[in-house]
C-alpha positions in Angstrom: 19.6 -5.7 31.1 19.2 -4.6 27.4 22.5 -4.3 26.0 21.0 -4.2 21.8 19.4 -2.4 18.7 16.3 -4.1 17.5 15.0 -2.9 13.9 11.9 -4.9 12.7 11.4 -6.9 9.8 8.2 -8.0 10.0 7.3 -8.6 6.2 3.7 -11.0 6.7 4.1 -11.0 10.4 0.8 -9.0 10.7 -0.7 -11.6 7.7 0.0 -14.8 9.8 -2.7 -13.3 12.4 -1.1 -15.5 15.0 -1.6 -13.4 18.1 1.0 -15.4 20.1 3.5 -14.6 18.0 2.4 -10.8 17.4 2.7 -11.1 21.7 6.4 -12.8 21.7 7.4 -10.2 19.2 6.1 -6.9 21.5 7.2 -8.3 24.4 10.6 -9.0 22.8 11.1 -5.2 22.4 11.6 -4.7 26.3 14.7 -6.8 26.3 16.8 -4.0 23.5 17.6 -0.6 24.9 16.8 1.0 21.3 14.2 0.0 19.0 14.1 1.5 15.4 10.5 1.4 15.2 8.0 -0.4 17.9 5.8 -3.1 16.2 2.6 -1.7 17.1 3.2 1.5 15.0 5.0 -0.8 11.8 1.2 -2.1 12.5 -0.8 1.5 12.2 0.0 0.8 8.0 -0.6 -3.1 7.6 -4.0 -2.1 6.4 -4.5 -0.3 2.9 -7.2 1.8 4.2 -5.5 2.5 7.7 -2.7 3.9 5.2 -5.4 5.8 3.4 -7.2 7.3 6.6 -3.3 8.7 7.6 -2.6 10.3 4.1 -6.0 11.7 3.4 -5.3 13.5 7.1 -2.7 15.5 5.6 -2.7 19.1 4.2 0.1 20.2 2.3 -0.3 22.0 -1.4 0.2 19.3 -4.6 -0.3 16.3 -2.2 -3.8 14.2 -3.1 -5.0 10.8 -2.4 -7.6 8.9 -4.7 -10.9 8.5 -3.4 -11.7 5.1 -2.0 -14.7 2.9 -1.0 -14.2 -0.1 1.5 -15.7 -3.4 0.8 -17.0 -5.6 3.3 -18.8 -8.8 3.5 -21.3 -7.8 1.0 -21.7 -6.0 -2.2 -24.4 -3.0 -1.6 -25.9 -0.8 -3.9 -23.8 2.2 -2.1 -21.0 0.1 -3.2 -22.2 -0.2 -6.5 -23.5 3.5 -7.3 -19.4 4.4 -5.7 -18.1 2.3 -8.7 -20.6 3.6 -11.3 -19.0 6.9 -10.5 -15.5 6.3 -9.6 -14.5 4.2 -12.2 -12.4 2.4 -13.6 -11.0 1.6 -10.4 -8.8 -0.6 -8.5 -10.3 -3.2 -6.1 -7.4 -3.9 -4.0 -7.0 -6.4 -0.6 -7.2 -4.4 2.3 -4.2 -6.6 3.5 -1.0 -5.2 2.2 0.6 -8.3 2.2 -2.0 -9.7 -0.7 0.0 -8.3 -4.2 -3.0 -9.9 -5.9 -5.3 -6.8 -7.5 -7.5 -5.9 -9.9 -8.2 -3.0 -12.6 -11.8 -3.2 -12.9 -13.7 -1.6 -15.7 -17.1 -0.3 -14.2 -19.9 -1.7 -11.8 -21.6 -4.3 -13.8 -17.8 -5.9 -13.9 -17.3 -5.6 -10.3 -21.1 -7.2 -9.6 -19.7 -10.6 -11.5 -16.0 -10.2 -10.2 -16.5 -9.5 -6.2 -18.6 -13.1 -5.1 -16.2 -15.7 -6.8 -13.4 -13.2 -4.7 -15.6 -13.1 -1.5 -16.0 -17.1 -1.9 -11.8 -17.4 -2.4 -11.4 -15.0 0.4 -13.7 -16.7 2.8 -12.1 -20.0 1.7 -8.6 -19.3 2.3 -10.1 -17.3 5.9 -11.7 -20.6 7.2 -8.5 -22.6 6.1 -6.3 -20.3 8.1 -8.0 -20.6 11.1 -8.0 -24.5 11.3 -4.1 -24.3 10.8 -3.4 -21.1 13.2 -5.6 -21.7 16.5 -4.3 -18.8 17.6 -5.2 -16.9 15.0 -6.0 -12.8 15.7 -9.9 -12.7 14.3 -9.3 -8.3 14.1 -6.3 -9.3 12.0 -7.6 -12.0 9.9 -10.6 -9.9 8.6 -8.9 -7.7 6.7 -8.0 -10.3 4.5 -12.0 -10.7 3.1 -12.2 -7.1 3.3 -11.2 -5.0 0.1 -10.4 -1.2 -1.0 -11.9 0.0 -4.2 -9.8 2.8 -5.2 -10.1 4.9 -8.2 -8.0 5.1 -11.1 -5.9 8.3 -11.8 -4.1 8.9 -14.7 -0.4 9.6 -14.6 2.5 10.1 -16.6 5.3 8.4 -14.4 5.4 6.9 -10.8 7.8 7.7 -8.4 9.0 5.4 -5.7 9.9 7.2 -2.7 12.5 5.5 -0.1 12.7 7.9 2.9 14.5 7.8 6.0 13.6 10.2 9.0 11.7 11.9 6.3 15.0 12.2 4.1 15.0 11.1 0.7 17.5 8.9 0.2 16.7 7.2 -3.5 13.7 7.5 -6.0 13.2 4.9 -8.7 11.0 6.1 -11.5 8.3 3.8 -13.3 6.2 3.8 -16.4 2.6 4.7 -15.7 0.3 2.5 -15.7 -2.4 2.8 -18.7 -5.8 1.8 -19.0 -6.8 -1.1 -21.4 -8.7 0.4 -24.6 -11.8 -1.1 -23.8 -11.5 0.6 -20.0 -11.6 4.1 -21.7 -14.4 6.4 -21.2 -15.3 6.4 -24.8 -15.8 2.6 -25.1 -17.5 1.9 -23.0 -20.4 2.1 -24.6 -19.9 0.2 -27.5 -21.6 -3.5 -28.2 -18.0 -5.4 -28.4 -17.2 -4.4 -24.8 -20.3 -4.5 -22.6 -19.3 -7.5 -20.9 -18.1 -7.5 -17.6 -14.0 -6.9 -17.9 -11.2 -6.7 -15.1 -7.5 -7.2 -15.5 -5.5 -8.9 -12.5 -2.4 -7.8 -11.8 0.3 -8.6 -9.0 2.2 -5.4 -8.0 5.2 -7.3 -6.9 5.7 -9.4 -10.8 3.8 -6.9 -13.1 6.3 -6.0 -15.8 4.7 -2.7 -16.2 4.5 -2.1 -12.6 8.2 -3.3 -11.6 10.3 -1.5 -14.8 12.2 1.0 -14.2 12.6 4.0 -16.4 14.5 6.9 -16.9 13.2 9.9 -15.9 14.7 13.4 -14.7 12.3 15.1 -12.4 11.9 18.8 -12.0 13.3 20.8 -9.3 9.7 21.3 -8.0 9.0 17.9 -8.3 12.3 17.4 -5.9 11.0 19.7 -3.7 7.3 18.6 -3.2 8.4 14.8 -3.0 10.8 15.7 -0.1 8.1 17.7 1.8 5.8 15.2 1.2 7.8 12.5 2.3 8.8 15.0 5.7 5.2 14.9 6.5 4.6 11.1 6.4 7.5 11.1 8.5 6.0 13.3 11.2 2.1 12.0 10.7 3.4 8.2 10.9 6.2 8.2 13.2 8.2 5.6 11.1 11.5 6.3 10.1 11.9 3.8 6.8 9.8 3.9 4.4 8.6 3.3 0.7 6.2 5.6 -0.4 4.3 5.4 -3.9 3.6 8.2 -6.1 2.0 9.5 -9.4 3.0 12.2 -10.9 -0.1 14.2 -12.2 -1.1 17.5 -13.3 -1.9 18.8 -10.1 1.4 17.1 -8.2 1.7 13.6 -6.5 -1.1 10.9 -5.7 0.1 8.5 -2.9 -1.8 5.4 -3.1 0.7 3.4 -0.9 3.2 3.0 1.8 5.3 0.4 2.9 7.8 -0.5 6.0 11.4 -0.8 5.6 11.4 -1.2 1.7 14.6 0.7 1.3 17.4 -1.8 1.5 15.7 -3.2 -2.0 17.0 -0.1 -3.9 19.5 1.8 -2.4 22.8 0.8 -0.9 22.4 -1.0 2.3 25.5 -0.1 3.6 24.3 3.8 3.6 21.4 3.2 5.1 23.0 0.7 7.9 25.6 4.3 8.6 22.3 5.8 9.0 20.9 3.7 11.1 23.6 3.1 13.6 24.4 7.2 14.1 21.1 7.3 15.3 21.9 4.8 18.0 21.7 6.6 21.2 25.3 5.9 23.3 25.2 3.3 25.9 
């Protein structure tokens, strides 16, 4: 009989690809009478451009997504004419789990960058299998795929941590700025045609992971919570990060992520939260 709460962890769970383990996991959820949120909706975000298919899906005034282009297997001239006109641009894992991205400058950088990454990624894909025989091939294939997403300019970058669609904390960043030679207006010149592209990791990037001060505006309080409301009711999930820049025209999101709250608010509040959802038993 199932006597307990489960609430999911699952941090590179969906990264391990090892389908008997996914199985353990789901089947593990029969034996609690509550479950915070099921694993196979945790799952419906493991992918950066599942995430992105979910937010571009929403209407609400002052909420935009970048535009993106997916990568796979092989770089095509569709690919190619998408950067020349999107760029700069991020090319970013279509795993979440991979922190590992880069800022690239314009097409001719992302011709030279993207087979010495394909190579690494087909590498590190042909490894994984020999060590995980039962290794998920639909899960393991995001890991060579990748998201180009374009650039936006931004003045500060909010980090949402929602519960039930509730705002519970909001951590404020620097924005992230374009090298010199990435600007529109260089481009051009002799001393940076070559082919340039700045790696960053999102999780150890001083610029990324500073915090600032910052006072937002009461509008900008009240967009962020409405925004955060509707990922609630599009996603189903009831914790969760959610990343966005501030802009002109209102908030970007170019990312969510599962139960990230306990990193920045008081785990305590959100474990009263928690447990007064628990239905009685």
């Amino acid at each position: 009989m199932a006597t307990a709460a489960l609430i999911h962890k699952p941090h590179e769970l969906f990264s391990i690809a090892d389908g008997r383990l996914l199985q353990v996991y789901a089947e593990m959820e029969s034996r609690f009478y509550y479950v915070q949120d099921r694993l196979e909706s945790i799952r419906r975000i493991h992918h950066r451009s599942d995430i992105h298919e979910l937010l571009s899906s929403l209407t609400l005034e002052g909420l935009h997504t970048p535009c993106v282009f997916q990568l796979e297997n092989q770089l095509t001239s569709e690919a190619l004419l998408w950067a020349d006109t999107h760029s700069p641009f991020f090319l970013k894992p279509n795993d979440s789990n991979n922190h590992n991205l880069y800022l690239v400058r314009d097409a001719s950088s992302l011709a030279a960058l993207y087979p010495r990454l394909r190579e690494e990624a087909e590498q590190a894909e042909a490894q994984r299998i020999s060590e995980v025989s039962t290794a998920d091939t639909d899960l393991l294939h995001c890991n060579g795929t990748y998201l180009m997403e374009q650039y936006i300019p931004h003045s500060v970058v909010f980090k949402l941590y929602a519960y039930r669609g509730a705002i519970l904390h909001i951590d404020f960043r620097a924005p992230l700025c374009l090298p010199k030679a990435f600007c529109h207006e260089n481009r051009r010149d002799e001393c940076t045609r070559e082919a340039m592209h700045r790696k960053i990791n999102s999780q150890t990037c001083p610029e990324i992971q500073t915090s600032i001060t910052y006072t937002p505006t009461l509008a900008e309080q009240h967009l962020a919570q409405k925004i955060a409301q509707l990922i609630y009711i599009s996603s189903g999930l009831s914790i969760l990060g959610i990343d966005a820049l501030r802009t002109p025209f209102g908030f970007h999101i170019i990312d969510l992520n599962y139960f990230s709250g306990p990193k920045k608010i008081d785990w305590l509040d959100l474990k009263r939260l928690l447990l007064s959802d628990l239905p009685n038993y």
